[in-house]
Each structure stands twice: as C-alpha cells, then as structure tokens.
N, C-alpha and C positions, 0 to 999 in steps of 0.2 A: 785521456788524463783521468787519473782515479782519483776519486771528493772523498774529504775526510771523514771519518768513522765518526758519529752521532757521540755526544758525551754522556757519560751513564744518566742522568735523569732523562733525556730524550729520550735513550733508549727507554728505559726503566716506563713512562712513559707512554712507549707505543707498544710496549709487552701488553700491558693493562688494557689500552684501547684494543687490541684484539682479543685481549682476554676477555670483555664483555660479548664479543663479537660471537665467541665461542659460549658463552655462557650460553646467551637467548637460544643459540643454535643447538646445543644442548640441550635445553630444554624442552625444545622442540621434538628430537630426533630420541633422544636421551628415554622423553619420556613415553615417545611409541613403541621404542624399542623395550623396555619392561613389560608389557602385555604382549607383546608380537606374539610368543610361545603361546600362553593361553586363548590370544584372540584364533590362531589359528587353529587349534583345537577346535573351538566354539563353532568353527565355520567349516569344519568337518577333516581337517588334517592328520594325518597318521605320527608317530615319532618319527619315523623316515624322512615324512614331507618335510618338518618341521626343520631337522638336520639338513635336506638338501635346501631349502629355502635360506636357511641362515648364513650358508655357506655358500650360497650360489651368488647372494648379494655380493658376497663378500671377493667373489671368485674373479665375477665380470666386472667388479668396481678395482677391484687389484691389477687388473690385466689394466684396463683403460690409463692407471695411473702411471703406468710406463709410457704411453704413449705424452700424456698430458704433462709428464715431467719434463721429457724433451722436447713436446713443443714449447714448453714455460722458458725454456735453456735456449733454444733457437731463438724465439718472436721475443722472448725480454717481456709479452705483455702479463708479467704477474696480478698485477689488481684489474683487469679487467678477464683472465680466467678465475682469478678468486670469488670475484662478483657470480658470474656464470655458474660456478660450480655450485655455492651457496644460495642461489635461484631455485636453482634445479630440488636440490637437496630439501627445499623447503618448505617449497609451493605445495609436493604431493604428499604429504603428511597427513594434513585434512581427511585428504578425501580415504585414506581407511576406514573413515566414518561411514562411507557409501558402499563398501565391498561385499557384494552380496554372496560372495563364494570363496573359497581358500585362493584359487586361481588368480580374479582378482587383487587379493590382497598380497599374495605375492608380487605381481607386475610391480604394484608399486613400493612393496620392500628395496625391490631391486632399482628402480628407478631412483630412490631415496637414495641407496648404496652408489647408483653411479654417480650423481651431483655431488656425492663427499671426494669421490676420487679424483674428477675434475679440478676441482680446487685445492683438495689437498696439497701435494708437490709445490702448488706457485706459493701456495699462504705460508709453506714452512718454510722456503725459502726468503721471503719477506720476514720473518720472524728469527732465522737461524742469524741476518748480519745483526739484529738485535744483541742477539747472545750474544756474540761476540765479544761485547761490550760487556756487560755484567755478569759473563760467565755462564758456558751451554745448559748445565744441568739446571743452573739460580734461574733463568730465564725459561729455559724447556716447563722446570718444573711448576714455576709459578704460574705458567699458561696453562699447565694441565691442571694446578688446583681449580683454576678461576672456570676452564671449562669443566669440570668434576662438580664445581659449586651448580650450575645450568642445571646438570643430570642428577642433581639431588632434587630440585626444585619444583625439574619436568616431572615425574615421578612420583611426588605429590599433588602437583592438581591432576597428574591421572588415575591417581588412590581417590581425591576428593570427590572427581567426576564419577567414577566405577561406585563408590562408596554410595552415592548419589541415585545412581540409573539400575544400578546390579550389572548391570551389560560393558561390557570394552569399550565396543563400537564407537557411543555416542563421544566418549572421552576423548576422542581426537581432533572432535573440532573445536574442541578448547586451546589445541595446542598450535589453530594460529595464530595468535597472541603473540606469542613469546617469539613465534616466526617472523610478524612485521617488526618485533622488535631487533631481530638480529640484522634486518635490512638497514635499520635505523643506525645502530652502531657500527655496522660496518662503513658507513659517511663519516663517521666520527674518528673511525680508525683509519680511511685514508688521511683528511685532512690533520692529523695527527702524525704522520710520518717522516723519521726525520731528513729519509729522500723521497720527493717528489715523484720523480721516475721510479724508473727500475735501479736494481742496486747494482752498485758498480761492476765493472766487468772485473775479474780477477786476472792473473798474467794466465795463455792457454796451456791446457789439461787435458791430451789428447784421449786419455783412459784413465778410466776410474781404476784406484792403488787395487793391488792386490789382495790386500787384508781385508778389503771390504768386502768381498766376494764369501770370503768365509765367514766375515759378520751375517753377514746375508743367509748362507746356510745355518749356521746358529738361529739367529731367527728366525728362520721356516720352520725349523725344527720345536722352537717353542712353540710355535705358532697350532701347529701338525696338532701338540698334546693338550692343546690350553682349551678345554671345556666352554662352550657357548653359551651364556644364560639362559636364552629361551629354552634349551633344553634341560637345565636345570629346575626351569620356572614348570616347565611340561610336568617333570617326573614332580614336581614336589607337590601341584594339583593332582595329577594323576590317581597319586597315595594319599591323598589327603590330608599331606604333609602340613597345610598353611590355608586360610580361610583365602577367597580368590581379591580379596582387597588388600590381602597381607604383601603380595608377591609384588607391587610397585611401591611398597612401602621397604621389602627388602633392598628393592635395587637402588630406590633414594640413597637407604643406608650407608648399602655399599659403593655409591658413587662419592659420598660424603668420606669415609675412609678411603677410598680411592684418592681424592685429592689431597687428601693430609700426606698421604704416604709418595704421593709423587713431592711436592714440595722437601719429604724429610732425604728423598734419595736423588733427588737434583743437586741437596747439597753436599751429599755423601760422592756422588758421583765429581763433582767438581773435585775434595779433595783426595777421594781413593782410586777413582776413575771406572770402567765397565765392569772390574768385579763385581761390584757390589750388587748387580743384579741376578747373581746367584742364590743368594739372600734371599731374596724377589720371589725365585724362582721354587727355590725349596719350599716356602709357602705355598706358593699358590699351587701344587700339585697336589697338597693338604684337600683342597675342595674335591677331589676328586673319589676319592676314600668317603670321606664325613657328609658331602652331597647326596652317596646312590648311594652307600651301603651303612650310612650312621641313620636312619630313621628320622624321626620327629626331633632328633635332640642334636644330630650332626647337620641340621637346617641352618641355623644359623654363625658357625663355626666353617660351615662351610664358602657363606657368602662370605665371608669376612677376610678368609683366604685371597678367595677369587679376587676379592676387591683389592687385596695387598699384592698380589702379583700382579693387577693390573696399572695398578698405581706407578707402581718399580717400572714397566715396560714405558710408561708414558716419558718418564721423565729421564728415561736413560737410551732409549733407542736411537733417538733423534737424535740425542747431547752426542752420541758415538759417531755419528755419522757426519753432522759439523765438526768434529774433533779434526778429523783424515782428508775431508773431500774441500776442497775449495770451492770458492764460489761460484764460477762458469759452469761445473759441473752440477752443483747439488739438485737442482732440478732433476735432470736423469741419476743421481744418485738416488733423491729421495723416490722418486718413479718407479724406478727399480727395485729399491727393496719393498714399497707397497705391494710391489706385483708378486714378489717370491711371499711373501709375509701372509697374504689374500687367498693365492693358490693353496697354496700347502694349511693353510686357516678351514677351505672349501674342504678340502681333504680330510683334514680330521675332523669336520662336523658332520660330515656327511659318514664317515664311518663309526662317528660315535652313535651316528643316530639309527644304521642297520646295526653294530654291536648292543645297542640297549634294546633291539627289542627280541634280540637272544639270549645275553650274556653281562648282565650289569659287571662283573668283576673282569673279563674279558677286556669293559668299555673302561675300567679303571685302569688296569695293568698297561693297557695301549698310551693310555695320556699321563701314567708318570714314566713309562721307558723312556717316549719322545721328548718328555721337559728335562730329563736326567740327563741327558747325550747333548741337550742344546748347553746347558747349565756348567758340562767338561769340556765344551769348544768356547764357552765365552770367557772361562776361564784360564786357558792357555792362551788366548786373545790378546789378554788384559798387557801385555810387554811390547809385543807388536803396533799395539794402536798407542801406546804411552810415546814410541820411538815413533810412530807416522805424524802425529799431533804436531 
C-alpha cells in the first residue's frame, strides 16, 4: 500500500534539513578539495599524478556508485547507507594533515571519493520524492545552493588556516569541525523526514527507459571535457598566476557562484526543462581557453565559467533523471549514471593531465569538442524526456 506524498512545506522542509547536512559536508570535503592540486605538488606530485589522482577518486568512487545504487533499490536501507557513506567521506579528511608523501595523500583522496559514492545514490533518492513535491529542479537546485553555500565556507577557513601557517597541510585539521557538524545535522535531517522509513515502493520497472541511456552518454561526454580544478589550481601556481592563499579563495568564490546559478537553473529547468543546460554548457567550456591560454587576466573569468557550468550540471542532472525514472528504480538509475559520469570524468582528467604537460591548446581543443557533442545530444533530448516525464 503506497503513503501519501509529504505536503509542500514538509517537503520544502526536509530539502533544507539535508541541505545543511550537505553544507557542513561541503565544508569539509569542499574545502580539502581547493588545495588537493597544490598540496600535492608541495608533497612532490607531477601534473600527471595530479590528473590521475583527481580522476582516479573519481573513477573508483563512480564505479562503486553503481553497485551502492542497487543495493539502496534492493535492501530499501537509504538512511543507514547515507549515514555509512557520509562516515566514511569525512572521518579521512583530517588526516591529510598527517601525509607525509603524495602516495599518502592520495589513499585518502580516494578513500574521501569512495564514502561520497556510497551514499550518494541512497541520499538522492531520499531527496528526489521531496522534489516531487516542489518541483525537481526548485528542490535539486535549492540543495545544491545550500551545498554550494558549505564549499564557500570550507574554503575560507582553508585560505584563513593556509594564510596563517604558509603551508596546506596543517589547514586540514580545521576542517573537522565542520565534519562533526555534518554528523550532527544529518540526526536532524532523519528526524525531519516526512517518511520514517524508506520511500514508498513505486508500481515495478523492470528496466530503466531508453532515453536515459543516452542522457547518460550525453553526460559522460560533459563529463570526458569538463576541466578539474586541482589542475587548474596546479597550472595557475605553477605560472605564478595567483598568490598560493589566493587559490582557496578562488574556489570559495566559485562555489559561491556555483550555488546562485544552480538555484537560477533549477528554476529554468522546471519551466524550460533539460535544454537549458546547454546554456550551462557553453559557459563553462569558456574556462578552458581563458584558464591555460588567457594568462594572469583569464584567472578569474576562467573560474567563473567553470563555476556557471557547474552550477547548471548540479541542478539539472538529477532534476532529468527524477523526470523519467520512477521511484523503485532511481537508486540503480542514479548509480548508474554516477558510474558512466566518474569514468568517462577519470578519462578526461587523466588525459588533460598527460595533454598539459605537452600541449596546452591540444588540452583545450580536447575539453570543448567533448562539451560541444554532449551540449547537441542534450539538446535533441529535450522532446524525448518532456514525452517520458
């Protein structure tokens, strides 16, 4: 027997309660991830390592989320892999204070990477029957401001800490602070829920629709050209592009625009639907040009990009994918496109990162063909997914 759908302030509500949940955890994650590039330099990493490191998290944490999505879809238990995943993710944070080698501080990149995977799939799917309710993009986007607000936050006390010591390292262990706090809210956001359990079961859905399959290749393919900060953060130290306290003060920035713009295309998305992250998209290949080849003055026109196409992806990825899949499924829906989104993510950072230490405009040409090609599949999409909805 299926329980009635939560009334918009419930929902609206239990958006928020996990919206903090994601803040602290943001802040946490948010703000190790703005030094990662540089700390690994400092600790003796090449642009390559840097590329495979960033991409590797990304690679084994994508893969695990296909598994972890249909276990969420099978066992029903969502808030107790959300818990787990959010554990994991944020215990090892700290200890990049202690990493006395690149080695090291990679293990636990990665380790960070897999506890977000874990939870990932069960938390959106807790989050996606919200939407429902106030509408995928209003709700998607407003969780990605409220996490976007986190990773402005984390980011300045790791400018304050860095600003402080001269060094990375020690600025990590500030950042478990913001980590007990995301344990903290996350009790706040179960008991806030406005089903107790797991969400209801939807009528069965043997296979995921057809069109999602090419959503999913569309997204790999953003994914492929979309430029990783740490190696943005790499080359703009490298050149001497930005003082090394400036570069978490960048990515504050652009976490800060990052959230405004997911908010303004959540609600774009709600009344135009998936086009509009073409928009998105044309931006943000922008960083990629004014990044490596605009100097001292395409530094910040660069992050700015980057931050507007990622804003667009937060708030309209998800909203497409609750659009078409029903509820029984979304676990291994959302699992699934993590896994293709993470792979094909490993792939273009790992090739941007042997192309930059050949071919800067090589490493440009490659991430706006792959954003161009994702940008004319989401685009013929947009009809498809309006008639699956």
């Amino acid at each position: 027997m299926s329980r009635a759908k939560p009334d918009r302030k419930a929902a609206f509500r239990f958006i928020v309660a996990l919206g903090f949940v994601s803040l602290f955890a943001d802040m946490t994650y948010e703000g190790a991830h703005s030094v990662i590039g540089p700390l690994l330099k400092d600790l003796g990493a090449s642009a390559t390592q840097v590329g495979i490191i960033a991409g590797l998290g990304e690679m084994i944490a994508a893969s695990l989320r296909y598994f972890s999505g249909k276990l969420a879809d099978k066992t029903r238990a969502y808030w107790t892999i959300t818990t787990l995943g959010y554990f994991l993710n944020l215990v090892v944070v700290p200890g990049l204070a202690f990493a006395g080698n690149w080695q090291a501080a990679a293990l636990l990149v990665i380790a960070e990477r897999t506890g977000k995977s874990l939870r990932g799939p069960a938390r959106d799917v807790l989050l996606s029957e919200a939407t429902e309710v106030v509408g995928y993009g209003t709700g998607f986007g407003l969780h990605a401001a409220m996490d976007q607000t986190g990773a402005v936050l984390g980011p300045l006390l790791v400018a304050t800490a860095v600003a402080r010591s001269h060094h990375f390292g020690p600025a990590f262990i500030w950042l478990a602070v913001p980590a007990l706090g995301a344990f903290i809210a996350l009790l706040f956001a179960r008991a806030m829920s406005p089903h107790k359990g797991a969400p209801p079961a939807a009528p069965a859905e043997k296979q995921l629709p057809r069109v999602f399959w090419f959503y999913v290749a569309a997204a790999g393919l953003l994914a492929l050209g979309f430029v990783d900060f740490p190696l943005l953060a790499y080359h703009f130290q490298k050149n001497s592009l930005t003082k090394p306290e400036v570069v978490p003060l960048l990515y504050a920035g652009a976490m800060g625009l990052n959230g405004l713009t997911a908010l303004i295309f959540g609600r774009l998305f709600d009344r135009f639907g998936i086009q509009v992250i073409v928009l998105g998209i044309i931006l943000s290949l922008l960083a990629l040009p004014f990044g490596f080849l605009g100097g001292a003055t395409g530094v910040y026109i660069s992050v700015a990009c980057w931050a507007v196409g990622l804003g667009a992806q937060d708030a309209t990825l998800r909203s497409g994918i609750s659009q078409v899949v029903s509820m029984n499924k979304r676990g291994t829906a959302f699992g699934s496109f993590n896994a293709a989104y993470g792979i094909l993510w490993f792939v273009g950072s790992v090739t941007m990162g042997v192309l930059y230490d050949y071919s800067l405009l090589a490493l440009v040409v490659f991430g706006i063909a792959a954003q161009l090609v994702a940008a004319v599949i989401f685009f013929t999409l947009r009809s498809q997914l309006r008639k699956a909805s």
